[in-house]
C-alpha positions in Angstrom: -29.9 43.5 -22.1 -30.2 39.9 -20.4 -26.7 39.7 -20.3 -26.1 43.0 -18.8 -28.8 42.1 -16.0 -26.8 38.5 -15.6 -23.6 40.4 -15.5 -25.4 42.7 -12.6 -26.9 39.4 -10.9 -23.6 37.7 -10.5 -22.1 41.3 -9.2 -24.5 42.4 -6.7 -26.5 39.2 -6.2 -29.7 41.1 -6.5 -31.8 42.1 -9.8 -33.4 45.7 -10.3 -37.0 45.8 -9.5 -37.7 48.3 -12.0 -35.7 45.9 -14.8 -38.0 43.3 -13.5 -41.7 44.6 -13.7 -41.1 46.0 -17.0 -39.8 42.3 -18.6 -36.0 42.9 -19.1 -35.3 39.9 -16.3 -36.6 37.0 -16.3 -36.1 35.1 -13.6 -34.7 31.4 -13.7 -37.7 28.4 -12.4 -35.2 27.3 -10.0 -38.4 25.3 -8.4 -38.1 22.6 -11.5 -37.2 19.3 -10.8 -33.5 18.8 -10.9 -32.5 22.3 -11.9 -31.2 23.2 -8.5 -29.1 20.5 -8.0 -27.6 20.8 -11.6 -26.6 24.6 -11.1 -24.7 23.1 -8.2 -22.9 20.7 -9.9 -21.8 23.2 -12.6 -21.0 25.6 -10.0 -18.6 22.9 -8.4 -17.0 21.6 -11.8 -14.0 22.5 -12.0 -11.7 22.2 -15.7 -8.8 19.4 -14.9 -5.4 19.2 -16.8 -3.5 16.1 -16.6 -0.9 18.6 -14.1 -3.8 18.2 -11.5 -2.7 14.5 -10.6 0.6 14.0 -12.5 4.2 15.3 -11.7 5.8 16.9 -14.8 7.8 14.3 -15.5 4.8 11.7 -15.1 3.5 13.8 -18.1 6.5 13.5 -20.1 6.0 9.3 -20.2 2.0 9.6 -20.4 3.0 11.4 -24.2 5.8 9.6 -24.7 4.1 6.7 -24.4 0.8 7.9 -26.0 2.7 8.2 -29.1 4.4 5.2 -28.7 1.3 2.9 -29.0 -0.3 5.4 -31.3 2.5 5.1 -33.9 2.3 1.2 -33.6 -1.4 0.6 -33.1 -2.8 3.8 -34.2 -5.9 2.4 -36.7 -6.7 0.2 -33.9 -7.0 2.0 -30.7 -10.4 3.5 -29.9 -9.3 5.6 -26.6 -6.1 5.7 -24.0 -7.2 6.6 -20.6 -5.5 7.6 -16.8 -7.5 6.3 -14.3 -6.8 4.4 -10.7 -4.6 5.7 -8.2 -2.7 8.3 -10.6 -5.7 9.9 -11.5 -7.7 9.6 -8.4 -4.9 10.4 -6.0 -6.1 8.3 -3.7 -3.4 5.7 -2.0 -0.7 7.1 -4.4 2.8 7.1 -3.8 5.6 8.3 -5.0 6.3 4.7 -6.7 3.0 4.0 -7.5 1.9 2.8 -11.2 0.8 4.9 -13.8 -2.6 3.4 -14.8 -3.1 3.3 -18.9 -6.4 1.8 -20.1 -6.0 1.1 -24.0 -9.2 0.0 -25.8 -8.6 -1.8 -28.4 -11.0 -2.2 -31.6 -11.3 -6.2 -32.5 -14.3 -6.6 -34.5 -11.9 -7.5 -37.6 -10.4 -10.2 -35.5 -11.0 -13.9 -36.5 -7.9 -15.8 -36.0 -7.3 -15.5 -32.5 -9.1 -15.9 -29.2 -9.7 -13.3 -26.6 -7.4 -14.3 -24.3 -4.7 -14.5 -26.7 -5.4 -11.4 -28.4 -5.2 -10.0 -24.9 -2.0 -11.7 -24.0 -0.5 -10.3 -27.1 -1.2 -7.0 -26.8 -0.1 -6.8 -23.4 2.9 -8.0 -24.3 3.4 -5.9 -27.0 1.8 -2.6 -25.0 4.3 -3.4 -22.1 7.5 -3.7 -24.4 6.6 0.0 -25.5 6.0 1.0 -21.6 9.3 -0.4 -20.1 11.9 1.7 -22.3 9.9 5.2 -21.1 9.3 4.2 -17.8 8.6 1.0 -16.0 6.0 2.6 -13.2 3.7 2.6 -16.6 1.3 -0.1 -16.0 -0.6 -0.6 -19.3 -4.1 -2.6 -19.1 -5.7 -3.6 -22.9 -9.3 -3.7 -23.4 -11.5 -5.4 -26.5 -13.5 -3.1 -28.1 -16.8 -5.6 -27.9 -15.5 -6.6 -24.1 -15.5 -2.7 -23.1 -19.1 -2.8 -24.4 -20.3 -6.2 -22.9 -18.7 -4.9 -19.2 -20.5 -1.8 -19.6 -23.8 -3.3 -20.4 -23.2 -5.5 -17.8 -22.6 -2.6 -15.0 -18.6 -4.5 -14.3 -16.9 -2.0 -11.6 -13.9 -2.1 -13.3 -15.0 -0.4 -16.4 -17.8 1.6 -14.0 -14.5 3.0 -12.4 -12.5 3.7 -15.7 -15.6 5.8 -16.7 -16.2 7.0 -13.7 -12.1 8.5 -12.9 -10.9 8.3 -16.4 -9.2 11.0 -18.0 -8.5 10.7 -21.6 -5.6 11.5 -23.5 -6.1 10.2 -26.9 -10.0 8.8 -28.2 -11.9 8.6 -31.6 -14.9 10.0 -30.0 -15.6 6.5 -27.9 -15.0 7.2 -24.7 -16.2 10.7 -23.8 -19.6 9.7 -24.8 -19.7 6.6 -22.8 -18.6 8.8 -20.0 -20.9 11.2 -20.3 -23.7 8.6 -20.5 -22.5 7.4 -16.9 -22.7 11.1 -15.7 -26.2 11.4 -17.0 -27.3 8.1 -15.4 -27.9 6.6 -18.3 -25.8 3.5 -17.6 -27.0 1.2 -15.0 -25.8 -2.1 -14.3 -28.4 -4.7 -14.9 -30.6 -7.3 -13.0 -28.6 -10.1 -13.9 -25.8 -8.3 -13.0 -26.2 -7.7 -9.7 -27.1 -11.8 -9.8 -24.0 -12.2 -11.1 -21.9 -10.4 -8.9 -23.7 -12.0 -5.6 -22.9 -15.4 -7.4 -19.2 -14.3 -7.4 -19.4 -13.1 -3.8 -20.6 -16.9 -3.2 -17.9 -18.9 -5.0 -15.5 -16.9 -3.8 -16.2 -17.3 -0.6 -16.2 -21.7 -1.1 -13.3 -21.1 -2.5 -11.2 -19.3 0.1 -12.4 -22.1 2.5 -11.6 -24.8 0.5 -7.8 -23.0 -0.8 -7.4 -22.7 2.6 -8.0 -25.4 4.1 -5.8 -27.4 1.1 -3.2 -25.4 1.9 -2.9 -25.9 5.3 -3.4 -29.6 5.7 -1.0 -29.6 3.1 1.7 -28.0 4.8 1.4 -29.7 7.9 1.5 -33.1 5.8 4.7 -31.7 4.0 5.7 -30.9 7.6 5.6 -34.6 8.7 7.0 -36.0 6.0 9.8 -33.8 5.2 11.0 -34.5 8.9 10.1 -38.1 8.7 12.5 -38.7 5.5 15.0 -36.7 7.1 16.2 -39.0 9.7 15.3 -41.9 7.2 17.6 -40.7 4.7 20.6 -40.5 7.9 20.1 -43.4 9.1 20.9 -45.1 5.0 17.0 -45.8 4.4 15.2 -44.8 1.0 12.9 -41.4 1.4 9.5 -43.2 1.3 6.6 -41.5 -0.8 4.2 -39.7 1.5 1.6 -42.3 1.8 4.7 -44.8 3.1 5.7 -42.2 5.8 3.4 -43.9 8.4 4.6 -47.7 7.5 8.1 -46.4 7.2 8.4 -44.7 10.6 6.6 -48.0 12.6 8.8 -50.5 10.5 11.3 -48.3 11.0 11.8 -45.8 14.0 9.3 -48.1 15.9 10.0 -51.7 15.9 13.7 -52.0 13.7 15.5 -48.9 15.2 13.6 -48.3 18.8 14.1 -44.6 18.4 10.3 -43.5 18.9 7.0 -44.8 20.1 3.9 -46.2 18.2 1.9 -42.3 18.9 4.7 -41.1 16.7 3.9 -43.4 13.7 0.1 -43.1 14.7 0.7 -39.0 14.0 2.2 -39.7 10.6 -1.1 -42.2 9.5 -3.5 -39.4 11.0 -1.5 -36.0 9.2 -1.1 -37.3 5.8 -4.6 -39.4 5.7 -6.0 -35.9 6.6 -4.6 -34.2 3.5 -5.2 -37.0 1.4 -8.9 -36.7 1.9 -8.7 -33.0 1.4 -6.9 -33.2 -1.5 -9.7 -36.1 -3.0 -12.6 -33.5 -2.0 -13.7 -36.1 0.5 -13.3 -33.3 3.1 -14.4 -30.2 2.0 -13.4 -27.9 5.5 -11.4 -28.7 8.9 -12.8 -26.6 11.7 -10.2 -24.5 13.7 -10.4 -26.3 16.9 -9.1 -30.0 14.2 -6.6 -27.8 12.7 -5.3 -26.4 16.1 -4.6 -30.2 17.3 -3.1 -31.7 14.0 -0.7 -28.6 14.4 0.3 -29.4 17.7 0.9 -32.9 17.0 2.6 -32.3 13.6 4.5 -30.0 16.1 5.2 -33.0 18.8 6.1 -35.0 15.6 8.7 -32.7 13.7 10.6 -31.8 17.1 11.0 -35.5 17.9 12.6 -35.8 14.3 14.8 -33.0 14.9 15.9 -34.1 18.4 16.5 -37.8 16.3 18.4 -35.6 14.0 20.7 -34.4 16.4 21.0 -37.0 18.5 22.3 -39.6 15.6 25.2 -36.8 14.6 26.4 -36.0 18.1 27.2 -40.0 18.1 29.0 -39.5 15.3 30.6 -36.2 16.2 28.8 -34.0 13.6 27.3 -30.7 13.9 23.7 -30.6 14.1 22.7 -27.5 12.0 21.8 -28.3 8.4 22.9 -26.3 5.6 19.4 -24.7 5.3 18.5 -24.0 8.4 22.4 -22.3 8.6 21.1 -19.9 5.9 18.0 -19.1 7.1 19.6 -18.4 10.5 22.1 -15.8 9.0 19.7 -14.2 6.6 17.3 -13.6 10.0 20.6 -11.9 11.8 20.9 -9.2 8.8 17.4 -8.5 9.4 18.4 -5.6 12.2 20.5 -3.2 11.3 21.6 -0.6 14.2 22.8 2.9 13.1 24.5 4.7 15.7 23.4 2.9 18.3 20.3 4.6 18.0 18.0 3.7 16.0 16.9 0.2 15.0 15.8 -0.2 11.1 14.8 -3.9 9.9 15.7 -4.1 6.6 14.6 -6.3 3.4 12.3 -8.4 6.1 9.9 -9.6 2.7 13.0 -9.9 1.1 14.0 -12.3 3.3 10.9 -14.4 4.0 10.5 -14.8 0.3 14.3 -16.3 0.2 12.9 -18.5 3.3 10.0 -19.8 1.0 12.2 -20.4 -2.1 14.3 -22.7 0.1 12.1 -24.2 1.6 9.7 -24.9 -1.5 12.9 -26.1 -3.6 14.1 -28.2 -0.7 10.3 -30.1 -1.1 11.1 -30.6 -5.3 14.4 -32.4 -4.4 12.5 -34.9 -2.6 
C-alpha cells in the first residue's frame, strides 16, 4: 500500500487525504536536519560509465591496459583509478593524457626504499602503457603512502578520491571514497601547518632560483663575450673570475681596444654572481637587476662590435656559425600560405634548439 501511495506521490505530486487520515501515508519529516539537502543530492546523482568522459577508443587502452598491469602485478595492486583531466573533463584535449592512479600494496616490502620502489614501478607501469597507447600517463601509489596522504588531507590524493573513477579495486578505494563523500575525511591541524610551511619555502625559493639564475646569465653573458674576442685575438679563454683582469691587462692597457668602464663592468657582473652563488646575497631588487642588464648590455655589444671589427681587418665575415643558425631557424618561423594567411610554425621548437646551442656553446668553454 506504501508503495502504491509513493507510486501516486511521484505521479500526481499530491497524496490522498482520505489515504492520509486513516494511516496508509505517512508522510516523510523532511524538517530533520540534513534530510532535505540529502534528497537533493540523490535527486541529482546521476549513474556514470566510463563512456561519460572517454572516447571509445580511450576505453579500449583503459582495458587493455587494466589487464596489462593486472596480469603482471595482479596480487599486488589494491585499486586502478581515472581521475584528472580525462575524468573531470575539464582542460582536456584531444591530446591530453589519460590519468591512471595504481595503488600499490607494499607492506611486504623490506629491501628497497620508497623512492626506488616507486621509480621501479613507474618504470615498469609505463613500459606496459607505451605499446597500447602512449597518451596513458600511469602514476604509482604505496599502499601505506595512499594512507599517510589521506590522513594527512594531501590534495592530490583529496582529488583522486574526490574525481576518481575506478576500474579495477579489492574493496580499497570505494570505501575511502565514500568516507570523503560522508565527510569523514578531513585534513588535519598539522596539515594545514604544513601546507602554509610549503607556501613559505616555496615562495624563498622562487626568489632565490630566480635571482641565481639571472645574475647568472648575465655573468655567462659577460664572459662568454669577453673570451670571445680573447680567443681571436690568440689569448687563452680566462676562467670567469679572470675575465675582469684579462680584459684590463688585455683590451685595456696591452691592446687599447676598450676603456677602463669596460673592465670595471666585467669586476662588477661576475662579483655579483659570485656572491649570489655563495648565499652572501640572498635577493637583487629590480631596479639592481635592470642596471647590471644594461651594462652587461653596453658590455656584450662592445665585444661584438670588437668582434667584427678585428675580422673586417682581416677580410672575414662577421657572422659566427651560431648566430648563422639561429638566424635561419628564426626565418622558418613564418610560413605564408597563399599569400593569405600567416601561420608561425614550431616557434617552441625553435627556442628550445636556440637554448641547446647556446647551453652547449657554454660546456665547450
Amino acid at each position: 500500500m506504501e508503495g502504491k501511495s509513493a507510486g501516486r506521490e511521484e505521479k500526481g505530486g499530491e497524496i490522498n487525504k482520505e489515504d492520509e487520515e486513516k494511516g496508509k501515508v505517512r508522510r516523510f519529516p523532511y524538517n530533520l536536519a540534513g534530510v532535505s539537502q540529502l534528497k537533493e543530492a540523490v535527486m541529482e546523482r546521476k549513474a556514470r560509465t566510463l563512456g561519460d568522459f572517454l572516447t571509445r577508443r580511450e576505453i579500449r587502452y583503459v582495458e587493455m591496459y587494466t589487464a596489462s598491469i593486472l596480469e603482471k602485478f595482479k596480487h599486488y595492486i589494491k585499486a586502478v583509478v581515472i581521475w584528472g583531466s580525462s575524468k573531470t573533463g575539464i582542460g582536456k584535449k584531444k591530446t591530453s593524457d589519460i590519468d591512471v592512479a595504481v595503488i600499490v600494496d607494499d607492506t611486504d616490502v623490506r629491501r628497497m626504499t620508497r623512492p626506488e620502489l616507486k621509480e621501479r614501478l613507474f618504470q615498469h607501469l609505463l613500459q606496459r602503457a607505451y605499446p597500447i597507447s602512449k597518451r596513458i600517463h600511469p602514476q604509482p601509489y604505496l599502499l601505506s603512502e595512499f594512507l599517510e596522504y589521506v590522513r594527512e588531507g594531501n590534495p592530490v590524493i583529496y582529488n583522486v578520491l574526490k574525481d576518481g573513477f575506478v576500474i579495477y579495486d579489492t574493496g580499497f578505494f570505494l570505501p575511502l571514497q565514500r568516507l570523503l563523500g560522508m565527510g569523514n575525511i578531513k585534513p588535519s591541524k598539522e596539515c594545514v601547518d604544513k601546507h602554509i610551511a610549503i607556501s613559505l619555502d616555496l615562495l624563498d625559493l622562487a626568489k632565490s632560483t630566480l635571482t641565481e639564475k639571472l645574475t647568472y646569465d648575465l655573468e655567462q653573458a659577460v664572459v662568454s663575450s669577453a673570451q670571445a674576442v680573447l680567443m681571436e685575438l690568440g689569448y687563452r679563454p680566462p676562467a670567469p673570475r679572470e675575465v675582469a683582469k684579462f680584459v684590463e691587462e688585455i683590451l685595456v692597457k696591452k691592446e687599447k681596444l676598450v676603456d677602463e668602464e669596460y673592465a670595471k663592468i666585467a669586476k662588477e657582473v661576475v662579483e655579483l654572481y659570485k656572491s649570489v652563488e655563495h648565499r652572501e646575497r640572498k635577493e637583487v631588487s629590480g631596479k639592481e637587476f635592470d642596471e647590471y642588464f644594461e651594462k652587461t648590455n653596453k658590455f656584450v655589444k662592445k665585444m661584438i662590435e670588437l668582434l667584427e671589427k678585428l675580422r673586417k681587418e682581416r677580410g672575414e665575415q662577421f657572422m659566427y656559425e651560431i648566430a648563422e643558425k639561429l638566424r635561419k631557424e628564426k626565418e622558418e618561423l613564418e610560413i605564408r600560405r597563399d599569400g593569405l594567411v600567416k601561420i608561425e610554425k614550431g616557434k617552441k621548437e625553435i627556442e628550445e634548439k636556440a637554448e641547446k646551442l647556446i647551453r652547449e656553446g657554454l660546456g665547450q668553454r
